[in-house]
C-alpha positions in Angstrom: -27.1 115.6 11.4 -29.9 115.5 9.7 -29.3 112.4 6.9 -28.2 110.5 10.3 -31.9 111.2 11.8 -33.1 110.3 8.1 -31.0 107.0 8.4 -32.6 106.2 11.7 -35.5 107.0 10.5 -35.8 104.8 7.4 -33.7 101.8 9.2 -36.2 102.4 12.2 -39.4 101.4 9.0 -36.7 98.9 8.3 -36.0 97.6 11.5 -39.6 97.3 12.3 -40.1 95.1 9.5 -37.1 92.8 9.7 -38.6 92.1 13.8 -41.9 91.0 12.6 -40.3 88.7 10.2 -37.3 87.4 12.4 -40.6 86.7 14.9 -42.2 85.0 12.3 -38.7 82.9 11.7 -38.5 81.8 15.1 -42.2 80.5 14.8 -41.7 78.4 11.8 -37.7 77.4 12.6 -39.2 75.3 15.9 -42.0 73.9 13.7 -40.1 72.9 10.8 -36.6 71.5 12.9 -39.2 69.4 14.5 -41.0 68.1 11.5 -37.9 67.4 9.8 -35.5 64.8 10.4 -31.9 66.4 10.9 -30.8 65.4 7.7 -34.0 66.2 5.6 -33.5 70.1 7.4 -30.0 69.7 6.0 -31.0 69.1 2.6 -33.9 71.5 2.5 -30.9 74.1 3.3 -29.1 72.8 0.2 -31.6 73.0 -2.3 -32.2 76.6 -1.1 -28.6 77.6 -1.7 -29.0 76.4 -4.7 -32.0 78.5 -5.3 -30.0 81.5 -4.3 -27.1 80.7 -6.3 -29.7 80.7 -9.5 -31.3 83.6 -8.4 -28.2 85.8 -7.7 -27.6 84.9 -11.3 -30.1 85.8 -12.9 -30.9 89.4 -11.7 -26.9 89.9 -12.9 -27.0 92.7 -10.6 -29.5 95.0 -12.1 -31.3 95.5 -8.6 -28.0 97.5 -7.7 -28.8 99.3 -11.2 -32.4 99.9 -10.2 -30.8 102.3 -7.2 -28.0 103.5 -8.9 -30.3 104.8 -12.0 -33.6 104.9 -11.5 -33.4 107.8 -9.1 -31.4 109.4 -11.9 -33.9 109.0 -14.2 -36.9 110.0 -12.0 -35.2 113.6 -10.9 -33.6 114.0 -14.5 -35.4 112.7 -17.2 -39.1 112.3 -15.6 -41.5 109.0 -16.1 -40.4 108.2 -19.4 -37.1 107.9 -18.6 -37.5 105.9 -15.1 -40.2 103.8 -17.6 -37.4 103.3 -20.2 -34.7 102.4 -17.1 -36.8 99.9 -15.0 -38.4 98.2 -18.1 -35.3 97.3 -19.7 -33.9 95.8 -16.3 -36.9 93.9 -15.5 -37.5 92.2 -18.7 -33.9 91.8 -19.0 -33.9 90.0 -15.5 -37.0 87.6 -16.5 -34.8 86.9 -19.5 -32.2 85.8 -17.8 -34.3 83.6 -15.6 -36.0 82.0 -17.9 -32.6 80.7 -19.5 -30.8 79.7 -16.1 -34.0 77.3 -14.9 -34.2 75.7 -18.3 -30.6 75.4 -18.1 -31.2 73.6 -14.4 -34.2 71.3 -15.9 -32.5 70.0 -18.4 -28.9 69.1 -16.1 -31.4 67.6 -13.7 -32.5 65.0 -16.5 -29.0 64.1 -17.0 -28.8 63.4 -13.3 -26.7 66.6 -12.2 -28.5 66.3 -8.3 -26.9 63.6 -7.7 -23.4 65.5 -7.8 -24.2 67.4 -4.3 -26.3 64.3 -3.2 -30.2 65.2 -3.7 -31.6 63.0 -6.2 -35.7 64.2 -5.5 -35.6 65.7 -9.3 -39.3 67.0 -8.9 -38.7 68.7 -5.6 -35.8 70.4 -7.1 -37.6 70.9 -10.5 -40.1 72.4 -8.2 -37.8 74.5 -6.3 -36.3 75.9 -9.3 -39.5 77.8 -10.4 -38.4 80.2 -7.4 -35.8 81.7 -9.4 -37.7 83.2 -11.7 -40.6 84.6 -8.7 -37.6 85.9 -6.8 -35.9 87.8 -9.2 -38.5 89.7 -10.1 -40.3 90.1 -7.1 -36.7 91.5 -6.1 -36.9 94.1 -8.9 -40.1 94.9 -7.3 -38.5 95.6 -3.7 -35.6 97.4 -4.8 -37.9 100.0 -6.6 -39.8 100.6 -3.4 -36.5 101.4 -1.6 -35.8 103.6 -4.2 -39.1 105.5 -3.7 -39.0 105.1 -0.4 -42.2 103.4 0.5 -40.9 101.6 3.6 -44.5 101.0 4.7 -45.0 99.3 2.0 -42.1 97.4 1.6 -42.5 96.3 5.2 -46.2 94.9 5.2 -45.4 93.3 1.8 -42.6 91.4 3.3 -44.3 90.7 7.0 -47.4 89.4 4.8 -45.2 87.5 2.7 -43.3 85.4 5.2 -46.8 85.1 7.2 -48.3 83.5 4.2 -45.6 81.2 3.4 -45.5 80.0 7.0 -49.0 79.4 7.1 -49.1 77.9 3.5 -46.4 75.7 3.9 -47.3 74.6 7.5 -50.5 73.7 6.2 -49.6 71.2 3.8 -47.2 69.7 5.9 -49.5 69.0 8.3 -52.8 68.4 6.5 -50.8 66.8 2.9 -47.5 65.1 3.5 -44.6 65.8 5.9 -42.3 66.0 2.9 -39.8 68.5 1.8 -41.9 68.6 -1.6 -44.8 69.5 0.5 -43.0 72.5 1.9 -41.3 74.0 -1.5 -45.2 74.2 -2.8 -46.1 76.3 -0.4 -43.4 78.6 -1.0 -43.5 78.7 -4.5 -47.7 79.1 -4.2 -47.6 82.4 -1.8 -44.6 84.2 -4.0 -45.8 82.9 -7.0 -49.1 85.1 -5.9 -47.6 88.0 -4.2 -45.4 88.2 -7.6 -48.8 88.4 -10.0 -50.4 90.6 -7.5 -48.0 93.7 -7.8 -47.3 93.5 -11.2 -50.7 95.2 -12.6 -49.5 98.2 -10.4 -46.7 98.3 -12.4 -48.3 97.9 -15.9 -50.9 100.9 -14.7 -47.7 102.7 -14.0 -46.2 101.9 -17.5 -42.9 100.9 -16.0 -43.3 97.2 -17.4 -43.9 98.1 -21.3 -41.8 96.3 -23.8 -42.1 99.5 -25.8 -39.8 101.0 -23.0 -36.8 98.5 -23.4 -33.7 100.6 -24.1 -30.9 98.8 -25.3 -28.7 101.5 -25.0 -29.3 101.6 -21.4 -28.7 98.0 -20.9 -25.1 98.1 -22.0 -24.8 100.7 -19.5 -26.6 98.6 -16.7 -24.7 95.5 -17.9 -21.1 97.9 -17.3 -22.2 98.7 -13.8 -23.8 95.6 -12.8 -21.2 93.3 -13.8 -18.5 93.6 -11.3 -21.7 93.7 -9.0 -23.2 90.6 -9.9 -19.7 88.7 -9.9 -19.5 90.4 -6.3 -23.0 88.6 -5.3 -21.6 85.6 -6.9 -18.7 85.3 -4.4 -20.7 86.3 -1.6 -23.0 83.5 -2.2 -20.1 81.1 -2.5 -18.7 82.9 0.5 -22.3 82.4 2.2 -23.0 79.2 1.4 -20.8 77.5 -0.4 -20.1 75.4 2.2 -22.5 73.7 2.5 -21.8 71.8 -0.3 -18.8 70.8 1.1 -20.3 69.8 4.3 -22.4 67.1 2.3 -19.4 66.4 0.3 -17.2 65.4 3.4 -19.8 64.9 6.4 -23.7 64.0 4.7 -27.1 65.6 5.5 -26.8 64.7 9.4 -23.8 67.3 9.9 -25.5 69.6 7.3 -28.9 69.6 9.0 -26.4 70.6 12.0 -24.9 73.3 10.4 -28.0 74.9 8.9 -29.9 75.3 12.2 -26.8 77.3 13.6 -26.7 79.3 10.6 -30.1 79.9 10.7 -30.1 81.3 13.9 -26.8 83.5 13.3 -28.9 84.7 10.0 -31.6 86.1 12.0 -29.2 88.4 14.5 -27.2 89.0 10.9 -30.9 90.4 9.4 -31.9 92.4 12.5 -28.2 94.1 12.1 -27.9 94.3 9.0 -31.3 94.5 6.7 -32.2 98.0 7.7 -28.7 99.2 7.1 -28.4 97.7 4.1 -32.0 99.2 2.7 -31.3 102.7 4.2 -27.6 103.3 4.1 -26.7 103.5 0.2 -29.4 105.5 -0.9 -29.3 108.1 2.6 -25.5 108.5 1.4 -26.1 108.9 -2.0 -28.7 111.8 -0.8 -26.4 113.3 1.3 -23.4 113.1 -1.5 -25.4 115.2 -4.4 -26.8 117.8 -1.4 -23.9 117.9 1.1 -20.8 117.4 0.0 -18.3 114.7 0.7 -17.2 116.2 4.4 -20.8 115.6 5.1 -20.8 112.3 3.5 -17.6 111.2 5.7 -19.0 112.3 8.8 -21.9 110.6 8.9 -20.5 107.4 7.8 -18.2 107.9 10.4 -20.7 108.6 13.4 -23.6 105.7 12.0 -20.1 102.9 12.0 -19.3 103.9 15.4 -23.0 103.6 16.7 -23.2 100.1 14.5 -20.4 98.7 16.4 -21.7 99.9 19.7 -24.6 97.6 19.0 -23.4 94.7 17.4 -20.8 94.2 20.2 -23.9 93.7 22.5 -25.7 91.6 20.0 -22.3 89.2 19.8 -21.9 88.8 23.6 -25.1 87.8 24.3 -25.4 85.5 21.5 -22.2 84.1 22.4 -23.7 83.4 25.9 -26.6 82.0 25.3 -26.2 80.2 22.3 -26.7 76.5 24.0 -29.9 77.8 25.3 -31.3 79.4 22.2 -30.4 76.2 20.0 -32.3 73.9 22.3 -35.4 77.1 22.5 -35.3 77.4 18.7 -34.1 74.1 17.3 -35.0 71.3 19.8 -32.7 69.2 21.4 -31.8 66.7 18.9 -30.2 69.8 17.4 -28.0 70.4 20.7 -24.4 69.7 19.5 -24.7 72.5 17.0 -24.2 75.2 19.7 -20.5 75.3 19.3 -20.7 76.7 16.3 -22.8 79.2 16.8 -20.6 81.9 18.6 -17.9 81.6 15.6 -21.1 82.1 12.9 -22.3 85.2 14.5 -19.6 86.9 14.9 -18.7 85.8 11.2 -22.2 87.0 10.2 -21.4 90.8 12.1 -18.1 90.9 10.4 -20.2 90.6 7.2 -22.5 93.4 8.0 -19.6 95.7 8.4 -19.3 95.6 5.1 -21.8 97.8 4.4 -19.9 100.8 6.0 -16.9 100.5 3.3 -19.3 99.6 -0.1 -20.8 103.5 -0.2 -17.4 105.1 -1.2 -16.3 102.6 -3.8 -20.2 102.7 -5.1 -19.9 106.1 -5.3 -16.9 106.7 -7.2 -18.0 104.1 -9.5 -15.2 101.2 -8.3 -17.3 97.8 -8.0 -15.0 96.2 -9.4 -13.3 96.3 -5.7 -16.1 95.0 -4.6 -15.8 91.9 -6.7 -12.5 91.2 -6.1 -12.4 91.2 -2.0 -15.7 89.1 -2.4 -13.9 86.6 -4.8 -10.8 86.5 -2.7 -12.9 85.8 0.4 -15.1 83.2 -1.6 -11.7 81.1 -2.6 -10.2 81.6 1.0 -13.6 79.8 2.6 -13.1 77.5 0.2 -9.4 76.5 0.6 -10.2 76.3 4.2 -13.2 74.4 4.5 -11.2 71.8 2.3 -8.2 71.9 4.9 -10.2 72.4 7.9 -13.3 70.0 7.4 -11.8 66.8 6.9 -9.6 67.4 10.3 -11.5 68.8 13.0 -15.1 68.7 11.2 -18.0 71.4 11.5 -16.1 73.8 13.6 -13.7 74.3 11.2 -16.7 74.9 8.7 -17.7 77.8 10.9 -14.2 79.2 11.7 -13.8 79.2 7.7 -16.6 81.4 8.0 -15.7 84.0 10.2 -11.8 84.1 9.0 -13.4 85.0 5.2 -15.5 87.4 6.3 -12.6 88.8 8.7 -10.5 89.1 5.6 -13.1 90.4 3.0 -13.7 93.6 6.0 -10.0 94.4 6.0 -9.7 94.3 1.9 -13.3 96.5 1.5 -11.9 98.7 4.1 -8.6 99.4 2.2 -9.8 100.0 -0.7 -13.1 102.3 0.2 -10.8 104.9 2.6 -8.4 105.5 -0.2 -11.0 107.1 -2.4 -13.4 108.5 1.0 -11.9 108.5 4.2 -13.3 108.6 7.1 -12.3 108.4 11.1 -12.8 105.1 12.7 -12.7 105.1 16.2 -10.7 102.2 17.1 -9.7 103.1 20.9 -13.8 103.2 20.9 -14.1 99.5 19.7 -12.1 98.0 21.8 -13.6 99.6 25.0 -17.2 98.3 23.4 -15.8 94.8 23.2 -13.4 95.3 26.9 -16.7 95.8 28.8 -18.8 93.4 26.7 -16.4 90.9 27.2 -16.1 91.4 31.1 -19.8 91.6 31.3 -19.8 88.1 29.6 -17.4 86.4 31.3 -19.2 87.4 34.4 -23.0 86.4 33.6 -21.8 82.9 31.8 -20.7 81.9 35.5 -24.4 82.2 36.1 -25.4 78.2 37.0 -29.2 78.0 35.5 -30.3 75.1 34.0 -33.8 76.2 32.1 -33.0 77.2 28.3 -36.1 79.6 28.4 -34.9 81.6 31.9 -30.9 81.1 31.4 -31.5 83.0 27.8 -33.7 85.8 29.4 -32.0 86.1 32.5 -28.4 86.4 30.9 -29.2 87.9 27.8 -30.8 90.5 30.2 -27.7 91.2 32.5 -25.3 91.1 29.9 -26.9 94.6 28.4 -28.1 95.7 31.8 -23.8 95.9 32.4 -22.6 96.6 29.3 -25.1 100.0 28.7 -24.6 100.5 32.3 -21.2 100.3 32.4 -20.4 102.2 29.0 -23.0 105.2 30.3 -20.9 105.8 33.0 -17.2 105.7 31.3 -18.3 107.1 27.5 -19.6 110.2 27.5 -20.3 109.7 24.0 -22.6 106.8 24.4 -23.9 108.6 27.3 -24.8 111.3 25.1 -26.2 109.2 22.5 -28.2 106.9 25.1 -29.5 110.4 26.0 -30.9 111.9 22.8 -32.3 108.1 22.2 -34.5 108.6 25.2 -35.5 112.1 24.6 -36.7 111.0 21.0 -38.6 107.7 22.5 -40.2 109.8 25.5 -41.1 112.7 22.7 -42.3 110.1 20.3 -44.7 108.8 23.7 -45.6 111.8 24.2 -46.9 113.5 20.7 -47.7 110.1 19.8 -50.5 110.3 23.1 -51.5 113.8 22.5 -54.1 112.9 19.7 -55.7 110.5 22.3 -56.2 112.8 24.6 -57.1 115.5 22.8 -59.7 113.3 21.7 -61.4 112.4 24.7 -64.3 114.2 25.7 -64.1 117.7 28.3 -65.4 116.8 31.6 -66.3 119.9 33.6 -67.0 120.3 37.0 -70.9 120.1 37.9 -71.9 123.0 39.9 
């Protein structure tokens, strides 16, 4: 299938993006668990949720609007009309900003930190001019996905989180070791990638307060709603409890917390991301050129591989997970490795969420969306609140992966009444029979050193569960096969250049 190739294709850009960055992560998350005390880690993760929660906010959606319309616009209407669209929802977002952080400022005079226990009001003050930067530098990235400049998006995001690192490590070390220190250098490097782009989009036009169509806002504001109370939820479902963690436990068992989470985050990105940026807009493609037998199939076939691969990544991070804490997080961050297994696979359920959003977007039912998110939102909630108090951070992370177990199930009932598609179930559970057997089998594995116990495991635990599922699947043999017909043509069309550019050398007579 062609829009599967296109899919691999695009996720591939994507892929390769989300790897430099996760690198990048796993530079800085060392440096910064070990500047930080555990509890200062713990509240930098708070104030960033908080961030998020502003931010989610204040784009109300209209990124999703950006993909649903602006492609519209550009095929049907020409310039003016993707102008008129992306104008009106990228003043409309800055708007919206603006209002939320005053909003913020002005609750923080009255002493509103002190209600999830941060009372530094400047570093929050600080941290709050993020929401406005992210926003719109959001706006930005969503209309590069919808143009399809991956290379672009890529090496504005690898730069980006290179910067910020370097920035913020900077200050830290040659300022003050404080969590101020570190939320300047963020807001400094996307404060500046934000003012960079946006004379390319004044040359463009597509920033013109002439352009803003209020017409077309109503219209946004009727998709986007349902959409933006979606992202509300998921944020509540995503970090909400955190602020419960402070509530019942303080910083300590946050700081705890966040460096499993972190770690679970970056397996969640390298599974997810790419999907995410290539997946809508490759079935939206394939929709209004195919058909919807065409559009079934390939969700169908792209699910199926997805699972195949996030079985792996689960096993082996279930393995190694006190190894990579240690690795990542230093010791003194130890204790949090029981968590991590029931966070990952939390984190995976969450990604397979993107398989059952395309139909509902497609016929136009967000509102589905909204609702499962919600549900799941209050159901972390309730059982943080039960859970927490009684057996502490586990059942913090448990919460976690139940919610996300029950928003799957709701998504998927609703999105295969309106597009159906086959899932292969008998195929999942042979994926998660021989990842589980392989598991079991390396964990027996007694090495003691966190750097060759992660390698060495991580290592056999894919080593037997490819091997294994080559020989029993011919499905995944056949797959395995075409992937190492396209790497080996890639190597070799990819050398032909080289050597065709390498000088003759005849034989000297």
């Amino acid at each position: 299938m062609s829009s599967l190739k296109t899919l691999y294709r695009h996720s591939s850009h994507y892929l390769g993006g989300r790897v430099a960055v996760m690198l990048l992560g796993f530079i800085s998350f060392p440096v910064f668990t070990r500047v930080f005390s555990v509890a200062d880690y713990g509240t930098i993760n708070l104030i960033t949720n908080t961030v998020l929660l502003l931010t989610v906010l204040s784009k109300f959606g209209f990124q999703h609007s950006v993909q649903r319309y602006c492609p519209e616009g550009q095929a049907d209407g020409g310039p003016d009309t993707l102008r008129r669209y992306y104008s009106t929802l990228f003043y409309s977002t800055a708007l919206l900003a603006l209002i939320l952080s005053s909003i913020f400022i002005l609750s923080l005079l009255f002493g509103a930190g002190r209600l999830y226990g941060v009372t530094a009001g400047a570093t929050l003050i600080l941290a709050c001019s993020l929401v406005m930067i992210r926003s719109l530098r959001s706006m930005q990235m969503n209309l590069m996905q919808v143009e399809h400049k991956t290379r672009l998006y890529n090496g504005m995001d690898i730069l980006y989180k290179a910067l910020s690192i370097a920035v913020a490590c900077a200050l830290l070390f040659f300022w003050q070791k404080t969590i101020f220190a570190f939320f300047l250098g963020l807001v400094v490097v996307e404060g500046a990638f934000l003012l960079q782009y946006l004379p390319v989009l004044a040359r463009r036009h597509l920033i013109s307060l002439n352009m803003f169509d209020l017409g077309f806002l109503r219209t946004a504001v009727a998709f986007s709603l349902p959409l933006m109370a979606a992202e509300i939820s998921w944020v509540v479902l995503d970090s909400g409890d955190r602020f419960f963690i402070q509530h019942y436990m303080g910083p300590q068992a946050l700081g705890f917390y966040a460096a499993a989470y972190g770690i679970a985050i970056y397996l969640q990105d390298v599974l997810m991301a790419p999907l995410q940026m290539a997946l809508f807009p490759i079935c939206m493609k394939v929709w209004n050129t195919e058909g919807k037998k065409a559009t079934q199939d390939f969700l169908a076939r792209s699910f199926d591989q997805f699972v195949l691969v996030a079985v792996a990544v689960v096993c082996v991070a279930i393995v190694t997970s006190r190894d990579v804490i240690v690795l990542l997080a230093s010791r003194k961050f130890q204790q949090a490795h029981t968590l991590l297994p029931f966070l990952v696979i939390g984190l995976v359920l969450s990604a397979v969420t993107i398989y059952f959003r395309p139909g509902l977007m497609i016929y136009k039912r967000a509102s589905k969306i909204a609702s499962a998110t919600f549900y799941a939102s209050v159901l972390n909630i309730a059982l943080n609140i039960v859970l927490l108090p009684r057996i502490g951070l586990v059942g913090a992370a448990i919460a976690t992966m139940v919610s996300y177990g029950g928003i799957v199930v709701f998504l998927a009932y609703q999105s295969l009444r309106v597009l159906p598609y086959k899932i292969e179930f008998a195929s999942f559970a042979r994926y998660a029979a021989v990842g589980g057997v392989a598991s079991c089998l390396v964990a027996l594995l007694p090495i003691e050193t966190p750097l060759v116990s992660a390698l060495v495991k991580g290592s056999l635990i894919l080593l037997l569960y490819i091997g294994t599922l080559f020989a029993i699947d011919g499905r995944v043999r056949t797959l395995l096969t075409q992937v190492w017909g396209a790497v080996t043509g890639w190597l070799q069309s990819s050398s032909e250049p080289a050597l065709k550019s390498m000088p003759a050398v005849t034989e000297r007579t």
